[in-house]
C-alpha positions as CSV (number, residue, x, y, z in Angstrom):
1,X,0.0,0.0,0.0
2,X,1.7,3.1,-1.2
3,X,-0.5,5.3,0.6
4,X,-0.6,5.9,4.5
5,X,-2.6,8.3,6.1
6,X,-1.7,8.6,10.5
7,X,-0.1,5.6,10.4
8,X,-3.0,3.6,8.6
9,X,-3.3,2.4,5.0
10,X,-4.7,4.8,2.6
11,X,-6.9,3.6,-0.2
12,X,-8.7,5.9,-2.7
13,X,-12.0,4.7,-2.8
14,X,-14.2,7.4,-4.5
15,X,-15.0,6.5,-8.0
16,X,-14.5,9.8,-9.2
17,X,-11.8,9.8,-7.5
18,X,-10.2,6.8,-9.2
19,X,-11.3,8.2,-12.9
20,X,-9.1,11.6,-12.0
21,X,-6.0,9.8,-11.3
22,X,-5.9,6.3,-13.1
23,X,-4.5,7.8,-16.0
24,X,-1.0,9.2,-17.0
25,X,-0.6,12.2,-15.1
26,X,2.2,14.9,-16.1
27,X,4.7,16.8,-13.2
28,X,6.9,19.2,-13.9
29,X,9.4,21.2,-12.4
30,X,9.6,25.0,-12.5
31,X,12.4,26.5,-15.3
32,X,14.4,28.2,-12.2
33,X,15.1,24.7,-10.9
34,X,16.2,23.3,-14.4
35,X,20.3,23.9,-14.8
36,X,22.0,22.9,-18.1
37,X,25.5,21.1,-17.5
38,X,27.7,22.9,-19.9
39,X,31.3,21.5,-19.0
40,X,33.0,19.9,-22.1
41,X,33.9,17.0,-19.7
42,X,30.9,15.8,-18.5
43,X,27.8,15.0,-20.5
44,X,25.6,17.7,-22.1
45,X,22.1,17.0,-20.1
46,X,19.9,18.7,-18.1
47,X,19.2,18.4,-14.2
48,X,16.6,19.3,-12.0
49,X,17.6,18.9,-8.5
50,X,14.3,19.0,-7.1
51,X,13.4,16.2,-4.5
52,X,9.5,16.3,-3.1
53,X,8.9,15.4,0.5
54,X,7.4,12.5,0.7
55,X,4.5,13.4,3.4
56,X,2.4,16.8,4.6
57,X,-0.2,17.4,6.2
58,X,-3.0,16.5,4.6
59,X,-6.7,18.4,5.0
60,X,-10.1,18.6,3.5
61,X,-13.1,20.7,3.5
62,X,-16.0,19.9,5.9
63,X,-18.8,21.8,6.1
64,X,-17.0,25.2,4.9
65,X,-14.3,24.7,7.5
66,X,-10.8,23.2,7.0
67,X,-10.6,19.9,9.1
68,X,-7.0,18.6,9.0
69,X,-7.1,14.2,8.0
70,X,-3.5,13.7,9.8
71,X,0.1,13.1,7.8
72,X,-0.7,11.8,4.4
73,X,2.5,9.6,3.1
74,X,3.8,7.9,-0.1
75,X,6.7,5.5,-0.3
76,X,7.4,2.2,-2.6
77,X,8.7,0.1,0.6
78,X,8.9,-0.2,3.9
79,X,11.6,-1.6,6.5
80,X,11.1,-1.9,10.4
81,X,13.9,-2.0,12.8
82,X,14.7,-2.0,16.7
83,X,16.7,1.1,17.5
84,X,17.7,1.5,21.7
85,X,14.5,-0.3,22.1
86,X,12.1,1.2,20.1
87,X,10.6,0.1,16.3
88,X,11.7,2.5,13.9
89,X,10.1,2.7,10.6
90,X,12.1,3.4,7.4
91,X,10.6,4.6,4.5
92,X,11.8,4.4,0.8
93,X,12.1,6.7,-0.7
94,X,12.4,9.7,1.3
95,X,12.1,12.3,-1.2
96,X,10.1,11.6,-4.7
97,X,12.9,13.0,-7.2
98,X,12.2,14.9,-10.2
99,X,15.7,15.1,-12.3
100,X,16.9,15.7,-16.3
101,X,14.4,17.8,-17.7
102,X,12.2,18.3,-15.3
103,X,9.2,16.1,-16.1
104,X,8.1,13.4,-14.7
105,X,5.3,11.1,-15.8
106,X,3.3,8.8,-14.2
107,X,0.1,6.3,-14.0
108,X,0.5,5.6,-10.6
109,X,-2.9,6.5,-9.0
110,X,-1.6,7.1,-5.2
111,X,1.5,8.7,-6.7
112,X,-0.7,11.1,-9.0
113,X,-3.1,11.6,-6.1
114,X,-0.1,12.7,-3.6
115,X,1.4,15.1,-6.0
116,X,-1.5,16.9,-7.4
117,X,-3.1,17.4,-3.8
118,X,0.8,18.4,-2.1
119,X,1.0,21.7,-0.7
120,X,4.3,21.6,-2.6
121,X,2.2,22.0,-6.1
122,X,2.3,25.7,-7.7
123,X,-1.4,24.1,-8.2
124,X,-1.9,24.2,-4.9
125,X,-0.4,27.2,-3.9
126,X,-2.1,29.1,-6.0
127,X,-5.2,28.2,-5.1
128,X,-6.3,29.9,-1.8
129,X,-9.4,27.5,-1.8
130,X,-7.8,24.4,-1.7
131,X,-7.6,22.7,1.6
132,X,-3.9,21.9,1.1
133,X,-2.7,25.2,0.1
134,X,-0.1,26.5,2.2
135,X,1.6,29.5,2.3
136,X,5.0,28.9,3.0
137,X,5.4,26.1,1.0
138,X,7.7,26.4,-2.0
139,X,6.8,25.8,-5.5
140,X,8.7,22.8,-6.3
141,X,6.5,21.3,-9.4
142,X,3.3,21.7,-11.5
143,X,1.0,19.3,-12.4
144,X,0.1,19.8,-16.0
145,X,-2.2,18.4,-19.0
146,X,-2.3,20.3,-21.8
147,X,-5.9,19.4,-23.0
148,X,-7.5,20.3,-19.7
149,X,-5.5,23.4,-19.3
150,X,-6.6,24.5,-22.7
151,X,-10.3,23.4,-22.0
152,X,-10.4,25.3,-18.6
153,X,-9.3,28.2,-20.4
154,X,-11.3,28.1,-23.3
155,X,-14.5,27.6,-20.5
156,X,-13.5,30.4,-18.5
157,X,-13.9,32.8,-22.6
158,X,-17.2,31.4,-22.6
159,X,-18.2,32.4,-19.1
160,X,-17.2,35.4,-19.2
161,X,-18.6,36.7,-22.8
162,X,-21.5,35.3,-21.7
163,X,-21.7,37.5,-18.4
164,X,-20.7,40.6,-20.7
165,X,-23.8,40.0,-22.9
166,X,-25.8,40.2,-20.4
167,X,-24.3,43.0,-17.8
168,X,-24.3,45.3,-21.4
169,X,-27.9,44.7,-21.8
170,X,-29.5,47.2,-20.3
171,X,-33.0,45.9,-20.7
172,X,-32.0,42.8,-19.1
173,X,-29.7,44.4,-16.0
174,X,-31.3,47.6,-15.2
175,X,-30.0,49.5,-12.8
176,X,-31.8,47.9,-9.7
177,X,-31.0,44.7,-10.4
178,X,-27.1,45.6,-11.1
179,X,-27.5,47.1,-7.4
180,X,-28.9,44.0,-6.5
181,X,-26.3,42.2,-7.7
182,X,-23.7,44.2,-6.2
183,X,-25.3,44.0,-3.2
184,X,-24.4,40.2,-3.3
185,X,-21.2,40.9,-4.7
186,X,-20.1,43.1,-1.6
187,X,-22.0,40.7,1.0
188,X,-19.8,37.4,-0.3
189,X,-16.6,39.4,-1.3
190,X,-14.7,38.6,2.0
191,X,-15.4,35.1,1.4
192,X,-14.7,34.9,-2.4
193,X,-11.9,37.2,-1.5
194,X,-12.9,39.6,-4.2
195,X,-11.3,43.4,-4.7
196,X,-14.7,45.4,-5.9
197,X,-15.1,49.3,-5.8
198,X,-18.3,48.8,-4.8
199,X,-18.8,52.1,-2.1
200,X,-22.5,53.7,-2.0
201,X,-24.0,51.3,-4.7
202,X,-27.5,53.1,-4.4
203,X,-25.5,56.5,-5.1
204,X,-23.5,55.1,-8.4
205,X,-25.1,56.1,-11.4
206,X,-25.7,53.7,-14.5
207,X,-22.7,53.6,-15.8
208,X,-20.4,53.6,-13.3
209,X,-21.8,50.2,-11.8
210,X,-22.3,48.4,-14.8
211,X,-18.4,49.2,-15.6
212,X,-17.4,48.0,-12.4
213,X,-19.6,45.2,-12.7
214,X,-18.0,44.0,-16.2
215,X,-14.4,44.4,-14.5
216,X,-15.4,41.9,-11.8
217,X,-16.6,39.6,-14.5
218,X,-13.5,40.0,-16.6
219,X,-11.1,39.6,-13.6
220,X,-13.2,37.3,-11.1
221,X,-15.0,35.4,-14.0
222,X,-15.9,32.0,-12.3
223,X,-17.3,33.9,-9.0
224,X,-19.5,36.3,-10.7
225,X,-20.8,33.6,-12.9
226,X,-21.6,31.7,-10.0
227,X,-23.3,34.7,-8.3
228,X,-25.2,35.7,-11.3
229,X,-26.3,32.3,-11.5
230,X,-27.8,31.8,-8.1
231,X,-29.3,35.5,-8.5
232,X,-31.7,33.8,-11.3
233,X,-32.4,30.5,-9.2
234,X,-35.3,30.1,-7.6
235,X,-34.1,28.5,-4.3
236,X,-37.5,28.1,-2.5
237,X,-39.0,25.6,-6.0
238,X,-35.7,24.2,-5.9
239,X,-35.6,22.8,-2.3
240,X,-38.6,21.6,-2.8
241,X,-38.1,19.3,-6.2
242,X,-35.0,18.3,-3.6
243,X,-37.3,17.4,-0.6
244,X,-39.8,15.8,-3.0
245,X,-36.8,13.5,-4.4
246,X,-36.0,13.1,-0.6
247,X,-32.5,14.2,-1.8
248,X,-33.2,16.5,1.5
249,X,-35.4,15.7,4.3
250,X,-36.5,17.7,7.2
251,X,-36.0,15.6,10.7
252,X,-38.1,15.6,13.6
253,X,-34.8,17.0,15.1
254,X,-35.9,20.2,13.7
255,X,-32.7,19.5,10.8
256,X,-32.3,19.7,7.4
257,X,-30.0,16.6,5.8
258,X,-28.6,15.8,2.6
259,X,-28.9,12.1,1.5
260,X,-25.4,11.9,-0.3
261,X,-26.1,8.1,-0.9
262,X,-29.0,6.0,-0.2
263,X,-27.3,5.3,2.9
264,X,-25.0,8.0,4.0
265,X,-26.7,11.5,5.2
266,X,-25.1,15.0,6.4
267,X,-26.5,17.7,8.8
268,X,-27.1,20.8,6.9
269,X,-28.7,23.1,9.0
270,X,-31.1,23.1,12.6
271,X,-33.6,25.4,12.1
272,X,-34.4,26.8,15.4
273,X,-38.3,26.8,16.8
274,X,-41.0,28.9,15.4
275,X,-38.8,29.0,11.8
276,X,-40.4,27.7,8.5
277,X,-37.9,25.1,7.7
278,X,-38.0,25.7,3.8
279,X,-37.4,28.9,4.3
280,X,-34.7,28.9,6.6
281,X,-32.9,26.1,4.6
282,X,-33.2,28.7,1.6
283,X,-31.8,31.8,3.4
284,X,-29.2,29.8,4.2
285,X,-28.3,28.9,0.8
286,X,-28.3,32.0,-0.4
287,X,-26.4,33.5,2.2
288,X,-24.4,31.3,4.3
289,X,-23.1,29.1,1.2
290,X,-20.9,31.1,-0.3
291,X,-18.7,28.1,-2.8
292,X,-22.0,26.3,-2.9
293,X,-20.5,23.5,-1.1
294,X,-23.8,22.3,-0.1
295,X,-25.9,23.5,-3.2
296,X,-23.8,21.9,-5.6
297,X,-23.3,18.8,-4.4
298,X,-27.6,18.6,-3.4
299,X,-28.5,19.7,-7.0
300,X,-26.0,17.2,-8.5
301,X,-27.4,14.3,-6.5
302,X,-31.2,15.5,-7.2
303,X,-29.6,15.3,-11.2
304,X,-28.8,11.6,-10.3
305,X,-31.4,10.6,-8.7
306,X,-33.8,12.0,-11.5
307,X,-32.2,10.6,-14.3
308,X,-32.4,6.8,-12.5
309,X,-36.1,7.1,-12.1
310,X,-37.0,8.8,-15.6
311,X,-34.9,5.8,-16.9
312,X,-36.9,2.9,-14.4
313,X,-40.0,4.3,-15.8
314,X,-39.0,4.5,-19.7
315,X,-37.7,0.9,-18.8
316,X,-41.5,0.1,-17.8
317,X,-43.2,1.7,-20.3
318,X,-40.8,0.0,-23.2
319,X,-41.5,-3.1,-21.1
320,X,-45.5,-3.0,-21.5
């Protein structure tokens, strides 16, 4: 078992997990750690003396909040000895080396899943969402794909022409619903960590707020599309296609859970006495769920769960 999490084995279990990384998976090293040998004695190659730890602390998001999992580790073997009376483990290798020109493929699913989620990934560092990223960690390598790199690019175009047609639209954004809108903006900003200008939005005139607007959509393109998007939803119809589904269920614990599977449930939300429970469960959504780490996961399984039964019952009608 290459993978061992506090101690314990680690196996990857998730099947969506498995699809990400059973396949080749590219690493490379940044240019400033890549040094050409240039002495007319030795051979002419290229060197990257980069060497990845081969454990860190290893997190996930719960509930919105980091929850730290315990020391995540990867090694290829594994000796025990005695040393002044106590076992001492020894793992091989100690450092995962990258060297000659500074990529390194592999199809090795613990070994792709250790250095894709390693605080040592420019990934990972870059990404201030991620429950791995840490700030003093260096950027030793990058994991890269080409085709997916290109694609998230060429999505993020899309997004964000399609957020400009509708901000310059003044028939569809007027100028209360762009106040609106920024209101949202300016309420989930800490959160989303986004740099707006947005100062006495009822006192900006037309233009100024829609320009500020289209520059949050140009340089924050995947948050505003997910803000605009919720701004459209109706959340009240939708928690109730979810409760109707019993993708959610109201307890007589006065709590909201999400059936993830057909036998695995989460807490969402107690909704204290004398509350209407849909609507508490949809204020919360809007508000208090600022990723969408609940909504997107609850509308996903609602997708699932629909598709199975429209198929059972065009199964039954093809049947009689």
């Amino acid at each position: 078992m290459p993978l061992e999490l506090n101690g314990q084995p680690y196996t990857l279990t998730e099947e969506a997990m498995l699809r990400k990384y059973s396949v080749e998976m590219v690493f490379t090293v940044s240019k400033q750690y890549i040094k050409k040998n240039n002495d007319p004695d030795l051979r002419r190659i290229e060197t990257a003396p980069v060497h990845i730890p081969t454990y860190y602390n290893h997190f996930k998001m719960e509930n919105g909040l980091r929850k730290s999992l315990g020391v995540l580790r990867y090694y290829d073997a594994v000796s025990v000895y005695n040393e002044n009376g106590r076992s001492v483990n020894n793992y091989e290798p100690q450092y995962i080396a990258i060297g000659h020109n500074g990529v390194m493929k592999s199809s090795n699913p613990e070994l792709n899943y250790f250095l894709d989620n390693s605080p040592y990934n420019e990934v990972i560092k870059n990404d201030t969402l991620h429950p791995n990223n840490r700030k003093e960690s260096e950027s030793l390598l990058n994991t890269y794909n080409r085709t997916k790199r290109a694609e998230g690019e060429l999505g993020v175009q899309k997004k964000t022409n399609k957020l400009l047609v509708l901000l310059l639209d003044d028939e569809v954004y007027t100028l209360e619903r762009m106040r609106s809108l920024a209101r949202v903006v300016i309420d989930q900003s800490g959160a989303r960590r986004l740099v707006h200008r947005l100062f006495d939005v009822d006192d900006m005139d037309d233009t100024t707020l829609r320009a500020e607007l289209t520059r949050l959509c140009i340089a924050n393109t995947n948050d505003m599309h997910e803000i605009m998007t919720m701004e459209v939803t109706d959340i009240t119809e939708e928690v109730m296609k979810w409760k109707a589904m019993r993708v959610v269920e109201f307890t007589h614990e006065n709590e909201w859970v999400f059936h993830e599977t057909q036998r695995n449930q989460k807490s969402i939300i107690t909704v204290p006495n004398n509350s209407d429970p849909v609507q508490t469960l949809v204020y919360f959504l809007k508000n208090n769920d600022p990723y969408y780490k609940w909504y997107k996961p609850i509308a996903e399984r609602y997708r699932v769960v629909n598709e199975k039964i429209s198929s059972k019952k065009k199964e039954k009608e093809v049947t009689e």
